[in-house]
Every structure is written in structure tokens, then in C-alpha cells.
N, C-alpha and C positions, 0 to 999 in steps of 0.2 A: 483452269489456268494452265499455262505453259509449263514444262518442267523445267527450272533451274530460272524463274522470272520472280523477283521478288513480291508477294502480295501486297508490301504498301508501299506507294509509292509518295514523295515530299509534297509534289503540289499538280498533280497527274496532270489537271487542269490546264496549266499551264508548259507540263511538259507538251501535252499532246498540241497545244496550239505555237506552238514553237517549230513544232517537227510538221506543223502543217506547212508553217511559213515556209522552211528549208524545201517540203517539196512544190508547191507552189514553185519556188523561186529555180525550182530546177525544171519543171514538167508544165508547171500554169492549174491554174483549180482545176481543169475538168479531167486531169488526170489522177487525182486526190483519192485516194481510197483511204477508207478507216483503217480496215487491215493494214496496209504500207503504214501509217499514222501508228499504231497499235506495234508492231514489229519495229519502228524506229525509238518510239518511248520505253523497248520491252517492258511490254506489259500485254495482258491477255485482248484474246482480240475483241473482246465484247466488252475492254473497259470504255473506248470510246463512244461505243452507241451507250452505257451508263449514263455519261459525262452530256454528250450533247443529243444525244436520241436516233440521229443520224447524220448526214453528210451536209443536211440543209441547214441542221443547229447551229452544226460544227462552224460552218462561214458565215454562219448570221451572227456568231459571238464574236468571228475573225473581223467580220467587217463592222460591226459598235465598234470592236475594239480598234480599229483602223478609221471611225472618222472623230472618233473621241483623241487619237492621238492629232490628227490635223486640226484638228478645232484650238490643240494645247498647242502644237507650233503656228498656228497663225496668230493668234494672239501672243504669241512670247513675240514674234516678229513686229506685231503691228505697235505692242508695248515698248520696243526698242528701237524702232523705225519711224514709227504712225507714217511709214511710206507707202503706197498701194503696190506699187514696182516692186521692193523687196519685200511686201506678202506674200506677189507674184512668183518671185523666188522661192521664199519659203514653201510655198505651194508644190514647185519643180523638184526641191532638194526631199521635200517629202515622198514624191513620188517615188525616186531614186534610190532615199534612202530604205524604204517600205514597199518596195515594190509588189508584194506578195498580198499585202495589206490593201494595193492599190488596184490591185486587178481585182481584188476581187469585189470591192468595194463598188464600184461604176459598173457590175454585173448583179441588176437584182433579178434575174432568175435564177440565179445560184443560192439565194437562201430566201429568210420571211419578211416581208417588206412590212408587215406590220407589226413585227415585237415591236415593244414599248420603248425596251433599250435602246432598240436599233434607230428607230424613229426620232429619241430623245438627241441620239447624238451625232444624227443627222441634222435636224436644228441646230445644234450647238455648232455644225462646222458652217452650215450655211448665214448663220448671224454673223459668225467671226466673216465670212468672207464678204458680208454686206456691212462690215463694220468696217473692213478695210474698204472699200468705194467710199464712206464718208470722212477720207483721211487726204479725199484730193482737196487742191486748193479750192475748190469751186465745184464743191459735191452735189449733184443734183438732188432736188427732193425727194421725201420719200414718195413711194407710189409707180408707176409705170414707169415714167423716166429713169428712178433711183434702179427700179430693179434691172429696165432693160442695160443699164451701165454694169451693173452686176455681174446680169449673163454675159454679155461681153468681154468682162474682164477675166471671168470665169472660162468660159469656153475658148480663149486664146491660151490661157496658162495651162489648160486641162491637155488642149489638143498639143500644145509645144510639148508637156509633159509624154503624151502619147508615144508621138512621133519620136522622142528622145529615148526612150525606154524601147520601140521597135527597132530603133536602128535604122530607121526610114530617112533620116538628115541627109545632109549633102555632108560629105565627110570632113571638110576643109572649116566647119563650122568649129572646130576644136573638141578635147575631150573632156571639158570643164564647166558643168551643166550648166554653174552659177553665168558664168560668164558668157557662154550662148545665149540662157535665158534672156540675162538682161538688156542684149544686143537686139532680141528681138523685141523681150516686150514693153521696151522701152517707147516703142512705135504707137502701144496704147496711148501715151502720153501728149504723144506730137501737137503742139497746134499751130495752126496757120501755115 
């Protein structure tokens, strides 16, 4: 252990997944080192490999924990809206607000695609998001149709999300994600 680092720490756990967020949000995962991680919680640098075994734990608990919180805002959304549009938003504003959470999350070579956890609460985000498609006026079946409306819906707010968070927009689109968002993906909606 380090000299002058306290040996216990309150919930190291979650300190060290905190201080990943922070560099994450400053460098992107694949700059992530345990040590940096370990030096920002002060604490010894072999607490983290304890805590998550290594750098592929460590984002595989970062990203459960990043689609277990999307699964909890699209259903707080869909529960006060049942609109598919403002899921859509919520969808955006998660990105935004969780960014650190988000990149890493839609990168699965960065951790284990089959922990249980991870798996679990990947279903939970992907039902919330197919719960919202059965909130239009004229929801398609389930089966092929329901899903290919899904992806749809999905890969429009995923990719608006993207491109908001690079910085890649046209600038004149404003700097108010809510209200970009829903200009565009309102255009899901259109008919005739």
C-alpha cells in the first residue's frame, strides 16, 4: 500500500467506478488505466485489479451499470409520456447525461459480453426500448415487423445520439439536445 493512503476505504467500489466515469469523460475508455483509476480513488494500485480482476471487469460492471440505468430512464419516460418520441429523447438525454457510461456501453470488445449481469441488463434496456415501439398509435405486431420498427427507432436515436456527443452536427442545429433531438426525430413519426 501507498504511504500516507488510507487502508479502508467507504465503498472503494464505487469510488473506483466513479473515477473511471470522470476519466472516461475526459480521455474515452481506451485510455483507462487501473493505475490512473487507483491514483485518483488514492488507494493502492492493486486495489482495483481486487475489485474487478482487470480493466475488462472493471467496464463490464461500468457498462451493467450503464444499461441498468437506461432501462430505469426509459421506463420512468415511457411511464410519464407512453410517447415513443420522448423515450427517444430520453434515450438522447441519457447519452449526454452518461456519456462515459455510453461509450462504453455500445463497445463490446472492451469487456465480457456474456456475464450474467451484463446480459441481464441488456434485456431490461432492450424490452424498455421495444416497450416503447408498442406506445405508437398503431404499434406493429410482435415478430419481424415489431422488431424491424424497434431497430429503427433505435438506430435513429442511437446514431442522432452519436453524432451529438462527437460534435459532428451542423452547428446552427442549437445547443439543446432535447430540442435538436426532437426536431429530428420527430420525422420517425411522419406519415403521408
Amino acid at each position: 500500500m501507498a504511504a500516507g493512503r488510507p487502508y479502508h476505504h467507504g465503498d472503494l467500489q464505487r469510488a473506483l467506478l466513479a473515477a473511471a466515469v470522470d476519466a472516461i469523460g475526459e480521455s474515452g475508455p481506451a485510455a483507462l488505466s487501473l493505475r490512473d483509476l487507483a491514483r485518483r480513488a488514492g488507494v493502492s494500485h492493486a486495489a482495483p485489479t481486487h475489485h474487478f480482476g482487470d480493466k475488462a471487469g472493471l467496464l463490464t460492471v461500468l457498462a451493467t451499470q450503464g444499461f441498468d440505468l437506461l432501462a430505469d430512464e426509459l421506463s420512468r419516460v415511457r411511464a410519464r409520456t407512453g410517447d415513443l418520441l420522448e423515450i427517444g429523447v430520453g434515450y438522447l438525454l441519457f447519452a449526454v447525461h452518461h456519456r462515459a457510461h455510453f461509450e462504453v456501453m455500445f463497445r463490446p470488445e472492451l469487456y465480457r459480453q456474456d456475464d450474467p449481469s451484463l446480459v441481464a441488463a441488456k434485456e431490461r434496456a432492450s424490452t424498455e426500448l421495444q416497450a416503447g415501439v408498442a406506445t405508437l398509435a398503431e404499434p406493429p405486431d410482435e415478430g419481424p415487423d415489431g422488431r424491424s420498427v424497434g431497430l429503427a427507432a433505435w438506430s435513429i436515436v442511437h446514431g442522432f445520439a452519436t453524432l451529438w456527443l462527437s460534435g459532428a452536427l451542423p452547428g446552427d442545429i442549437g445547443d439543446d439536445p432535447a430540442v435538436a433531438g426532437r426536431a429530428v426525430l420527430q420525422h420517425l413519426f411522419r406519415t403521408g
